[in-house]
N, C-alpha and C positions, 0 to 999 in steps of 0.2 A: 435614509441614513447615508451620508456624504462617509465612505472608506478612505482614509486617508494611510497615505503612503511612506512608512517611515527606514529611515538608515539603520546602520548598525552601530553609531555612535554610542556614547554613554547616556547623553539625554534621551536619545530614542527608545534607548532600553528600558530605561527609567518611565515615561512615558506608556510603554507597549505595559511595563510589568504593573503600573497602577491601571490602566485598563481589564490587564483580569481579575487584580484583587477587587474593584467594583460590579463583576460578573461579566464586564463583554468576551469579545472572543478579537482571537491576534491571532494572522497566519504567520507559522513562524519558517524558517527555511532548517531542512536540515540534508544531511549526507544523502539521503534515500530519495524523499519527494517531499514536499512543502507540506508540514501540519497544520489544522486547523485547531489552534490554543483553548480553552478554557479549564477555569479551574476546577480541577476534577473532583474534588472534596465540596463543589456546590452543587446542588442539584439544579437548579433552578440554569445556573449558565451552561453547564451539559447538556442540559434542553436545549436550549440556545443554538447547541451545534445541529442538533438534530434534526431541527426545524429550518435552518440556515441551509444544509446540505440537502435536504429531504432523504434523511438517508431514517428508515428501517430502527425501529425502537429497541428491536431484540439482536441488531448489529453492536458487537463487544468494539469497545473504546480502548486502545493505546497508551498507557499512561507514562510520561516522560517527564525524567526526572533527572537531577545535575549530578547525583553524588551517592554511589552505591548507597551511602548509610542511607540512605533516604526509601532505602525498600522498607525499612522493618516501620514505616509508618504506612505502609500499604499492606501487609505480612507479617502477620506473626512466625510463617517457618520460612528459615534461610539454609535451606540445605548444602552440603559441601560440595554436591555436582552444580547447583545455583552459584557458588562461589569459583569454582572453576571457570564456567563462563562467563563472570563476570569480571575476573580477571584477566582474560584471553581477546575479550571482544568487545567489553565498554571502553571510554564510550564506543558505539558502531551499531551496526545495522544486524543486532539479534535481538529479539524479543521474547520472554520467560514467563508464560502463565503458570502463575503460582496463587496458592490460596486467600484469598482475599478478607481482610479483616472485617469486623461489621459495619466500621465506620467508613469503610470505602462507598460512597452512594450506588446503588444501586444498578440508577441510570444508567453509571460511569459503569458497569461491569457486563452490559445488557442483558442485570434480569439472574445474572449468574452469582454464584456461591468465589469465582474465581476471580483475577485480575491480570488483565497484559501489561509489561512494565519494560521499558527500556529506558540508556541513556546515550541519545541522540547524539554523533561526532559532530556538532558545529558548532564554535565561538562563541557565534550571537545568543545563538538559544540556550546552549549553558546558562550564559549571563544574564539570560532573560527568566527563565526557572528559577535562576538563585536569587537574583534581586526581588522578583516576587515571593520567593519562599514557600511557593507550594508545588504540587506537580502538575502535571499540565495533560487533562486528556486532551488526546490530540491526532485525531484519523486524518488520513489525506483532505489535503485543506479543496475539493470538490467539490461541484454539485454530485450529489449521488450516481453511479452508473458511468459517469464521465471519465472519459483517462484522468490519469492519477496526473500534479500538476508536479513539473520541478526546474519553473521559472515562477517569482513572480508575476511575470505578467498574465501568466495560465491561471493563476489563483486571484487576478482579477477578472481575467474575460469571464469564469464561473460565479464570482463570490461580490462583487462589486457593489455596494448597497445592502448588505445583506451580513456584513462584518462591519466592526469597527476600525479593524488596522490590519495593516499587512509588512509585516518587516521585511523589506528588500537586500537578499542577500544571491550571492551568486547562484549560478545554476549546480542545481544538486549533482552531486559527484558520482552515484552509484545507478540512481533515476530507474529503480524498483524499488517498490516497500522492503522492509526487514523481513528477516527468518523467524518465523513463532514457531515455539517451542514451549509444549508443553512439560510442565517441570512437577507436574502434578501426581504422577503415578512412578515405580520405578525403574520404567522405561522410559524415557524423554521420547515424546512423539511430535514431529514436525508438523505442526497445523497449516501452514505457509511457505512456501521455499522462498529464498532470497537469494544473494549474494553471496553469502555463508554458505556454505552448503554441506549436506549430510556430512557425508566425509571427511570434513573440517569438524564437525562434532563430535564425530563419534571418535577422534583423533585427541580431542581435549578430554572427555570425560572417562578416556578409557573402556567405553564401552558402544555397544549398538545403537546406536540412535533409529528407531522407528519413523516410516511415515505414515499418517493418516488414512483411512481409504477413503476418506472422501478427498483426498487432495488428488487421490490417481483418477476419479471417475472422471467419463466423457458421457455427462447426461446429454437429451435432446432437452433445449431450454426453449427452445422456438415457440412450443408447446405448452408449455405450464408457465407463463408470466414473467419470465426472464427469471425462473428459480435455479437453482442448482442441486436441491435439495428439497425434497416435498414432501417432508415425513412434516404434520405438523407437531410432534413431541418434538425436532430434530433442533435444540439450543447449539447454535456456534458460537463456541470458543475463540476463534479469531475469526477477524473482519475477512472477505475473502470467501467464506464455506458455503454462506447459504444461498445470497444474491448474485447476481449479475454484476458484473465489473469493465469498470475500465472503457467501454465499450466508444466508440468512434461514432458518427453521426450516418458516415456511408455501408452498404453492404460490404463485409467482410467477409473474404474466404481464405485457408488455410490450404495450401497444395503440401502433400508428404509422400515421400519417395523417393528413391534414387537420383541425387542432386540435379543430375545433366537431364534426367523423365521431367522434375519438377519445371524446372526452367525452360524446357520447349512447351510443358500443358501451358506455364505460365503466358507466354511470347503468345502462344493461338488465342488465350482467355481473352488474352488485352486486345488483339486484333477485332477478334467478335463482338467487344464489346465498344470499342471505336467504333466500328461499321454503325451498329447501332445508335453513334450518338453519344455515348459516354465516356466521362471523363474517368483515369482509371490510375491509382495511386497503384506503386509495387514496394514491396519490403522484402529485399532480397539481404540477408546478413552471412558473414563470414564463420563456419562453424569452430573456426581455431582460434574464437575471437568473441566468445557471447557474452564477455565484459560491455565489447563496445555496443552489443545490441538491447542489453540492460541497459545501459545509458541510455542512447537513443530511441528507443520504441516510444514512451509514452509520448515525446516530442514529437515525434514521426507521423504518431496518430492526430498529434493538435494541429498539425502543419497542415495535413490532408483535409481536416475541417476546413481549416481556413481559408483553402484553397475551392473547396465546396466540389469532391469530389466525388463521385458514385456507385465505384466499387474502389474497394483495395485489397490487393491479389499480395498473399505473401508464403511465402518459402518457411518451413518448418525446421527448426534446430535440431539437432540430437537432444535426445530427452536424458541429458546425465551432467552431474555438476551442477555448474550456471548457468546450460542451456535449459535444464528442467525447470527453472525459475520462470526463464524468459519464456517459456512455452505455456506455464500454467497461466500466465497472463494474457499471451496471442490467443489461446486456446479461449479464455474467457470474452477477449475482446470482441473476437469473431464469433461467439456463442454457439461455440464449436460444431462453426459451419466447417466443415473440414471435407477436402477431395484427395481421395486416397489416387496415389498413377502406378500405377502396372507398368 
């Protein structure tokens, strides 16, 4: 399969959006990190994604859509705290598992009674969901386990042969997934941190927002097959819970501690590991600043690939706000190789 590479024109759109109405699949770009398109009310092109990505059967699908109204054909309930955030943050990088209607395919829900649903901040894919008229599952556009991509050209060097199209839009703005947010019980509980954060929720709905306890564990993954979660009863609600993520091609290790401890363990890591012969990537970010290292991280990791480097030593954020985002994903990428410094 020859991936062809299209603009964000009107023909392109047009174009991209009779590609899914025929069942392929279209990376589409948005605020967070580039999706991987198909229509989510087919079962057969859902598949499609899943086999494309090798991503995990029982990993829940994304469903993105242009136009609030467009939940009650995924949902029969639209609650008034669902209505709250959906006017405070679509479009934008939050996402509302809500209960899923029958007709939502299965595939699309992984296996689940529920559904994830957001509406993506970007131009193109707006106009690309509307002109096709359906909504669009749509996980990080990935090989599975891979940093999450947000350039095109990341969702080719993974996806090349292996999709039909890829709409080329600028580099994503936020460059972490969205905030899931369970909207299913009446506590809204964060299955995912993002960019949003708690705070900012619980600020809109007037009340407490929960987080998850599988989002706070630091399991040993080394050990059980790159799982997160080894209960096999244990069905996840968002992408993110059960598997491995994100993850870099070299050794990854996580230094935490007192910033000036971190950064001397760091300088000797890199030294011992030169002497040896190794080439040795660092990811050192600004704590009064974890906007910019949401941005940059998953790029930081694809650059390090590219570069074909053999360890990479990084500095750990405060875990509150936007840096608890940025961490839930260091934390996964390194598979929570983590060196605590006294």
């Amino acid at each position: 399969m020859e991936t062809r590479i299209l603009g964000t024109t009107e023909i392109d759109i047009k174009e991209a959006a009779q590609i899914l109405l025929e069942g392929g699949l279209v990376a589409f770009p948005t605020e967070t990190v580039y999706g991987l398109g198909a229509n989510a009310m087919n079962d057969e092109a859902v598949s499609k994604v899943y086999k494309a990505k090798g991503r995990p059967s029982d990993n829940p699908m994304i469903v993105h859509i242009a136009d609030s109204s467009q939940l009650i054909e995924l949902t029969d309930k639209v609650t008034g705290d669902m209505k709250k955030l959906m006017d405070a943050f679509w479009p934008g990088p939050v996402t509302m598992v809500v209960p899923a209607k029958p007709e939502v395919p299965r595939v699309t829900t992984g296996g689940l009674d529920t559904v994830a649903v957001r509406m993506p901040d970007n131009e193109a894919t707006l106009a690309l969901i509307a002109k096709a008229g359906i909504p669009l599952a749509g996980p990080s556009a990935n090989l599975s386990g891979h940093p999450s991509p947000t350039t095109a050209s990341h969702v080719d060097d993974d996806l090349h042969g292996r999709i039909e199209a890829i709409i080329q839009g600028e580099p994503c703005k936020v460059g972490i997934e969205s905030t899931v947010v369970d909207m299913t019980s009446e506590t809204p509980m964060i299955l995912r941190p993002g960019i949003v954060t708690k705070e900012q929720l619980s600020q809109v709905l007037g009340k407490e927002v929960g987080i998850d306890p599988a989002v706070l564990q630091r399991p040993d993954i080394y050990n059980n097959g790159g799982l997160l979660e080894t209960d096999e009863n244990f069905k996840p609600k968002s992408p993110g819970m059960k598997y491995k993520h994100y993850a870099p091609k070299a050794e990854m290790i996580i230094f935490e501690g007192e910033p000036e401890k971190v950064r001397l363990a760091m300088a000797e890591e890199k030294m011992n590991r030169v002497e040896c012969g190794q080439t040795v990537g660092i990811l050192l970010y600004d704590n009064e600043n974890p906007e910019e290292a949401a941005h940059d991280f998953f790029a930081q990791l694809r650059a390090f690939d590219k570069k074909g480097v053999d360890v990479i030593l990084a500095a750990a954020l405060k875990e509150d706000g936007v840096g608890f985002a940025v961490m839930n994903r260091m934390f996964k990428s390194a598979g929570y190789n983590i060196r605590e410094i006294e």
